[in-house]
C-alpha positions as CSV (number, residue, x, y, z in Angstrom):
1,X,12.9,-17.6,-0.6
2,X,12.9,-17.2,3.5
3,X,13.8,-19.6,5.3
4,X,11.5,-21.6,7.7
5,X,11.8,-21.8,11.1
6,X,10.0,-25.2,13.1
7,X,8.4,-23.6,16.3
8,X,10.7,-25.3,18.6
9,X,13.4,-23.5,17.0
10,X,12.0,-20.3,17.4
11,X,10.9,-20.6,20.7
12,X,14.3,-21.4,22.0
13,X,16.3,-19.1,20.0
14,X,13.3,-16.4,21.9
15,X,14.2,-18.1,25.3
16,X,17.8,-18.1,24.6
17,X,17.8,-13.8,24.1
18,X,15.2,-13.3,26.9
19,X,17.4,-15.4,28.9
20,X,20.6,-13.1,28.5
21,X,18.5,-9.9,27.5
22,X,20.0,-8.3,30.7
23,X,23.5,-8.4,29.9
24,X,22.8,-6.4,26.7
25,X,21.5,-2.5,26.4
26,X,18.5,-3.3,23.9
27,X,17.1,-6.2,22.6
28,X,18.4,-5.0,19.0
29,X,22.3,-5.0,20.6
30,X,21.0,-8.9,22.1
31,X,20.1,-10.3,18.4
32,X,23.2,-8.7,16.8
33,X,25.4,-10.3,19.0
34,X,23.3,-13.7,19.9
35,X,21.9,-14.3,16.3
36,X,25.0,-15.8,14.5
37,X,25.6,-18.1,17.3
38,X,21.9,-19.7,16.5
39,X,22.6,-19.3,12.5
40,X,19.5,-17.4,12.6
41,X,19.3,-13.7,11.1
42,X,19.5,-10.6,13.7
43,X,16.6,-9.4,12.5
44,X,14.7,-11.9,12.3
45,X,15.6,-12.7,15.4
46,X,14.7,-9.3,16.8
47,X,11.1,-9.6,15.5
48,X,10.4,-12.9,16.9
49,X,11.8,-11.4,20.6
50,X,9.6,-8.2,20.3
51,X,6.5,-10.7,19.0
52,X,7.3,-13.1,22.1
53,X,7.3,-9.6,24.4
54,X,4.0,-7.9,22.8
55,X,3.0,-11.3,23.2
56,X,3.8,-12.0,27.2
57,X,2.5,-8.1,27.8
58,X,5.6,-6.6,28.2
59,X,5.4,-4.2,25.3
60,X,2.4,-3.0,23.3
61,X,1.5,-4.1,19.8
62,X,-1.1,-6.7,18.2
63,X,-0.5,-9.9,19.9
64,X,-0.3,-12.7,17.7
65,X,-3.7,-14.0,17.5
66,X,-4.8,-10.3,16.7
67,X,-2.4,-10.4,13.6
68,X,-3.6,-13.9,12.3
69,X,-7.0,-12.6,12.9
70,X,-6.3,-9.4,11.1
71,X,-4.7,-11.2,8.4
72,X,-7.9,-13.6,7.9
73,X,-10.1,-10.7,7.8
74,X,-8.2,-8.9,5.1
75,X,-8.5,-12.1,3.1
76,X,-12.3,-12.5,3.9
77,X,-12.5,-8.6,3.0
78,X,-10.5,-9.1,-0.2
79,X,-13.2,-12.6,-1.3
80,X,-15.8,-9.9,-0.6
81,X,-15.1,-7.5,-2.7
82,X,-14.1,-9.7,-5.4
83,X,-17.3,-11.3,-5.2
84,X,-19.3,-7.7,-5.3
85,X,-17.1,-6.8,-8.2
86,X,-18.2,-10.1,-10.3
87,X,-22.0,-9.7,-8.9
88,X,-21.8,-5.6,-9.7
89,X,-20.1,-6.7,-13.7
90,X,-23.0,-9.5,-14.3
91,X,-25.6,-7.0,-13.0
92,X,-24.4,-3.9,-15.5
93,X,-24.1,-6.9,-17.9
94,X,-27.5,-8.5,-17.9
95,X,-29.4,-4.9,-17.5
96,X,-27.6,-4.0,-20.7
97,X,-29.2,-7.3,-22.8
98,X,-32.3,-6.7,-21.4
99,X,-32.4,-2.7,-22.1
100,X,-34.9,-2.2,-25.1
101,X,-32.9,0.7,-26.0
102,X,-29.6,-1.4,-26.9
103,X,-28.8,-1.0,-30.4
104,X,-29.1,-3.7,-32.8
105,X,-26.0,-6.0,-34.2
106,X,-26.0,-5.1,-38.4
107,X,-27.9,-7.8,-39.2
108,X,-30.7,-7.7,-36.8
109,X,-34.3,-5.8,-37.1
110,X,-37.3,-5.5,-34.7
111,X,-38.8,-8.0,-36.5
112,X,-36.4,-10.1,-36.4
113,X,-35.3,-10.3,-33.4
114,X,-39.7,-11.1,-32.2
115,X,-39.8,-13.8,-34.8
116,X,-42.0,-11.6,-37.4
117,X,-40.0,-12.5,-39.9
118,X,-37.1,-15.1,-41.1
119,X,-33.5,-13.5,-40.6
120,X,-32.6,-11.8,-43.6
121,X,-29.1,-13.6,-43.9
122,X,-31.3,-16.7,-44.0
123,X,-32.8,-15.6,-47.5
């Protein structure tokens, strides 16, 4: 299971690589070198310095709040289509017990399934 990080941690373990980004070539060279000083993964590390720059506008990508809202409306898209699966299922479900065409179980007739006459198990 991953391990979780409190906000404070991340945010200083992203100030502490944007801090000393300069003296490295690339930000993945940074996190390789400054991620088992904080006991923190390099890549981890890498992706929370690339979030933090998409994030201050330094590089392009889906900020943050895009991604959560992304995320909420795959979920609300997912609910959806559940729901139109359970709505399209009791739909086929019902128009097939009311189709006068259905055929009969063994035991059943015309009659008596309109109450003409007493079920024939029943005699």
């Amino acid at each position: 299971m991953p391990k979780q990080y409190t906000p404070e941690v991340k945010g200083r373990a992203v100030t502490y690589v944007l801090d000393r980004l300069d003296r490295y070539k690339s930000v993945y060279g940074a996190c390789q070198d400054l991620a088992p000083k904080l006991n923190i993964g390099a890549e981890t590390l890498r992706r929370w310095v690339v979030q933090a720059q998409i994030d201050a506008g330094d590089r392009t990508g889906p900020t943050s709040e895009e991604l959560a809202e992304i995320k909420a409306l795959k979920a609300k898209v997912k609910d959806l289509e559940e729901t139109n699966e359970i709505l399209r299922q009791s739909a086929i479900f019902f128009a097939r017990e009311l189709d006068p065409r259905r055929p009969l179980h063994p035991h059943e007739t015309f009659q008596t399934l309109h109450g003409i006459c007493p079920d024939p198990i029943d005699r």
